[in-house]
N, C-alpha and C positions, 0 to 999 in steps of 0.2 A: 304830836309826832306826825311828820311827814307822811302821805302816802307811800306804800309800800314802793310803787313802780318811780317813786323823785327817792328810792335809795340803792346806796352801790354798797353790797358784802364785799372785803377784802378776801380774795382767792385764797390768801396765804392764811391770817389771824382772825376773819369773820368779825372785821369789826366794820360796825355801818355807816358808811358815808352820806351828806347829801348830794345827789345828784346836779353839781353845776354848770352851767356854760363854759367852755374853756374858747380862747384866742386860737387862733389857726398854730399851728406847732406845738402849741402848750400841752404837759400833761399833769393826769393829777395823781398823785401818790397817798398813800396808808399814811396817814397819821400813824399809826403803834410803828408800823415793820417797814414803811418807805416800799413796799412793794407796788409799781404801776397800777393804778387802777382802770385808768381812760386815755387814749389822746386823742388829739383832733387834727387829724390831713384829709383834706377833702379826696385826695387821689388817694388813698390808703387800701380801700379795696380794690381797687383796679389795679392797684402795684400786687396786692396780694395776689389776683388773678392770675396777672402776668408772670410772676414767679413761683407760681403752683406749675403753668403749663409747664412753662421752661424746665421745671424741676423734675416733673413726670416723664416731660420726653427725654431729659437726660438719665435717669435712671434708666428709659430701656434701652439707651445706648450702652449705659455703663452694661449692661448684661448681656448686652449682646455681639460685643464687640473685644478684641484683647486686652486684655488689663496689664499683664507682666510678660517681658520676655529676659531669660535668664538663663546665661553663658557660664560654662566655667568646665575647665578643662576639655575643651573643642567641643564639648555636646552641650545642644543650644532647647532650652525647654520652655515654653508657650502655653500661660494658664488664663482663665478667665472667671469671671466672678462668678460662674457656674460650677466653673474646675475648681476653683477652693471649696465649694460648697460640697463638692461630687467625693472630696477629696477626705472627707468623714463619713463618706457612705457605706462603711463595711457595716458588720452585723452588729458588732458593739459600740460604733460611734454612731448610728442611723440616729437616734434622739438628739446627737449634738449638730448632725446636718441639717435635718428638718428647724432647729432652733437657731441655726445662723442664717436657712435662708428665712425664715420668717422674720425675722431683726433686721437685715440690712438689705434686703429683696420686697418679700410681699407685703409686710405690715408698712413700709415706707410708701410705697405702690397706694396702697388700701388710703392712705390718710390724706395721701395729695390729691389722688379719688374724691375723696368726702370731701375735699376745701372746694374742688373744682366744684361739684356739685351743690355745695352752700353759697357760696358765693357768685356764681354767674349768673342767676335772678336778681341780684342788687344792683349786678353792674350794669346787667340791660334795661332796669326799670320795670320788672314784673314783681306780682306777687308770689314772694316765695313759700312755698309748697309746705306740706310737715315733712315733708321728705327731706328739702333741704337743711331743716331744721336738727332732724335725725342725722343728717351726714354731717354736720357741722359738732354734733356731740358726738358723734363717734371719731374725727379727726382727733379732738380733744380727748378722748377714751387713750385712744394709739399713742398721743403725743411722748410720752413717757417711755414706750415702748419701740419705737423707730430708732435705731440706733443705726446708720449708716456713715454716720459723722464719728461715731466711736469704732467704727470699720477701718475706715480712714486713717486714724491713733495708731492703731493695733499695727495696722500693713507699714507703717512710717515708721515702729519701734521695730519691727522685724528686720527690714529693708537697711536700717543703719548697725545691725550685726549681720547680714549678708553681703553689703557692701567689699565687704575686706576679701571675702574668697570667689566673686563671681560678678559680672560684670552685667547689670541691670541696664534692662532699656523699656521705660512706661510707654505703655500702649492708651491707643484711645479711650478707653473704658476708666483708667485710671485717673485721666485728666477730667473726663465725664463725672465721673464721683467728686472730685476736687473741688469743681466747680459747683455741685450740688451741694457740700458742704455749706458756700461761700453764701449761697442761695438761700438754702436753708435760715443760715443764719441771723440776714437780714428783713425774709421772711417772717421769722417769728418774732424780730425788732418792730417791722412794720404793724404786724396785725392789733388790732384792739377787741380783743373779744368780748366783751362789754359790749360796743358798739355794733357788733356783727348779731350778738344774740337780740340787741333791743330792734333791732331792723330784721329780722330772722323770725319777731315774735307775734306778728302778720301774721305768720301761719296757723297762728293757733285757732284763729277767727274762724 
């Protein structure tokens, strides 16, 4: 049997791989479940990086800035990803406020936090820390849980039964979230977490 460190768990089925070389593009998937296990882009983390920052500062735009503005019958009303949030804040909804901004405000916040901070030691050539090591499982921890892309869903299914009685016009913050979806997306297409934890695992020394 291979050493332990020349093998890959599948994330999904726990079935063991051996650790190969792969071609530049190439990736390697699960035998049982085809779930990705590796790839190989030598720029991978650095795109990662790049689309964490981008992704961070566009959140605090998306909150800081108008999201919806909405007309209908001559009075014209003006919310923000704060004002939806604000907007479950009586006495009996306060638990469903505090749970939406934690989903599509701070646990998002929190985990592009933790990439920034696991990953900027890779890309400057240090050794990285058990800290970044910790933020790199705690992004992983969040991932499940960052729902701003399912925020997104939600305003796009409302917005097409609003349509008909009141006359929308997206503000910045909204095209800010869009594009963090878009971000996101490709983000978690890019990363190989395999390869981030085995360059990550320097810290343990």
């Amino acid at each position: 049997m291979p050493p332990l460190e020349d093998l890959i768990a599948c994330p999904h089925c726990d079935t063991l791989h051996t650790n190969a070389a792969l071609a530049e593009g190439a990736q390697a998937h699960c035998v049982r479940c085809g779930v990705v296990l590796k790839t190989e882009r030598a720029t991978a983390i650095v795109s990662v990086l790049a689309l964490s920052i981008t992704s961070f500062l566009l959140m605090v735009a998306a909150i800081s800035f108008p999201f919806l503005n909405l007309s209908a019958a001559g009075q014209t009303n003006s919310t923000s990803v704060l004002g939806a949030v604000m907007a479950f804040s009586d006495t009996f909804t306060l638990p469903l406020a505090a749970a939406v901004a934690a989903f599509i405000i701070f646990l998002p916040l929190i985990r592009l936090g933790a990439i920034i901070m696991a990953v900027t030691p890779l890309v400057a050539g240090t050794t990285p820390s058990l800290l970044a090591r910790r933020s790199f499982g705690l992004s992983e921890t969040l991932r499940p849980w960052s729902m701003a892309e399912i925020f997104i869903v939600g305003v796009a299914v409302a917005l097409v039964k609003v349509a008909g009685i009141a006359s929308i016009t997206f503000g910045p913050a909204f095209w800010a979230f869009t594009v963090l979806v878009v971000l996101t997306f490709f983000q978690d297409t890019l990363i190989c977490r395999y390869s981030i934890w085995r360059a990550l695992d320097t810290s343990k020394a």
